[in-house]
C-alpha positions, 0 to 999 in steps of 0.5 A: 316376523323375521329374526331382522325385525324381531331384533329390532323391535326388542333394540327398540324396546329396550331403548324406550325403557333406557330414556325412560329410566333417563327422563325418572333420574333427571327429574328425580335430580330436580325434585331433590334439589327443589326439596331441598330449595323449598324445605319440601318434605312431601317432595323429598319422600316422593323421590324417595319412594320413586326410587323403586319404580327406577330400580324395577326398570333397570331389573327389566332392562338386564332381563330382557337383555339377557334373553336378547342375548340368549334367543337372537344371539347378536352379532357386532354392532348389535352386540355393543348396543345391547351391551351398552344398554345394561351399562347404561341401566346400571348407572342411570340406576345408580344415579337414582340412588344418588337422587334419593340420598339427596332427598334422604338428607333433606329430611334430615334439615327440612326443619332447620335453617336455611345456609346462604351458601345453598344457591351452588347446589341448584346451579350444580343440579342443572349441569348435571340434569343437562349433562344426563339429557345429553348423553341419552341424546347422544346414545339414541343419535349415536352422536359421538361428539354430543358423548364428548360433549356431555363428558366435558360439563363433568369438568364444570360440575367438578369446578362447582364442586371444587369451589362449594367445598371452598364456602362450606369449609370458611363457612364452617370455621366460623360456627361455634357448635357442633349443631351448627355445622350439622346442615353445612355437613349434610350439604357437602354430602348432597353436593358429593351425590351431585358430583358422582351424578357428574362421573355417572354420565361420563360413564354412560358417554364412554359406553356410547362412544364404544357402541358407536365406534367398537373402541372403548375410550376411558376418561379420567372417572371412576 
């Protein structure tokens, strides 16, 4: 085997395990919200347990790409990719734990009744669902205007952020206890998991941009 095809068998590994750890996150996503939807609790602690296998993906991804870098010492193009590739684990890893913390929190109201209020939140889980599908499109095409795409629905699912924030806070004022405001409050805190999901692909969008055209552009996210 050449240095050339050894290469690019180790790229495409790692490429496989980055869509991988992509299609975990995005269904984890779902499946908290649909935990969520039908007071799920079994659902709710399977994305819990899940997290782990996300997390043992992205511990094998900086591994592998460590040697990578160790023992066929890339050059240019090849250096951004695999560079891109351990940002991208990073923050697929993390929008792991944003899945979980959702689930987390549906554990804590599963019992409890439902807010009218709730329909923002499926709306929001399916942008940023959308959003992760296309920015891994966009990193495995080298698609730089899918990237700038996928960045511009962060703005919507801040739109929908900005606006559910808006019913929770009217809705809370007309609640006369502190119980009653317990599951409101949990929402708002799935909704903020749901935002910073949002921020996460638009960090994996700018690294793919960079890894396409060696310029790295920084958006206004963390």
């Amino acid at each position: 085997m050449t240095i050339r095809s050894a290469l690019d068998q180790e790229l495409s590994w790692l490429d496989n395990e980055i869509l991988k750890m992509g299609s975990l996150c995005e269904e984890a996503v779902g499946d908290a919200m649909t935990a969520l939807s039908d007071r799920n609790a079994t659902l709710a602690t399977k994305v819990i347990v899940g997290d782990a296998q996300i997390n043992e993906i992205q511990v094998a991804i900086e591994s592998r790409s460590y040697r990578v870098l160790a023992t066929q010492q890339p050059a240019a193009g090849d250096l951004r990719h695999i560079i891109t590739v351990m940002h991208l684990a990073s923050e697929l890893e993390r929008m792991g734990d944003h899945a979980k913390g959702v689930a987390q929190l549906v554990l804590r109201i599963v019992d409890e009744p439902e807010v009218e209020e709730l329909h923002q939140l499926p709306k929001m889980t399916n942008r940023v669902q959308k959003m992760i599908r296309r920015s891994l499109q966009a990193y495995i095409t080298r698609d730089v205007d899918l990237a700038y795409k996928a960045i511009r629905g962060d703005e919507k699912v801040d739109r929908q952020y900005g606006k559910f924030l808006t019913i929770i806070f009217e809705t809370m004022k007309g609640l006369d206890s502190g119980v009653e405001v317990i599951t409101p409050t949990y929402l708002l805190w799935m909704a903020h998991h749901l935002e910073r999901i949002g921020d996460r692909v638009t960090n994996i969008c700018e690294r793919v941009i960079f890894m396409v055209t060696g310029e790295y552009v920084e958006m206004d996210e963390e």
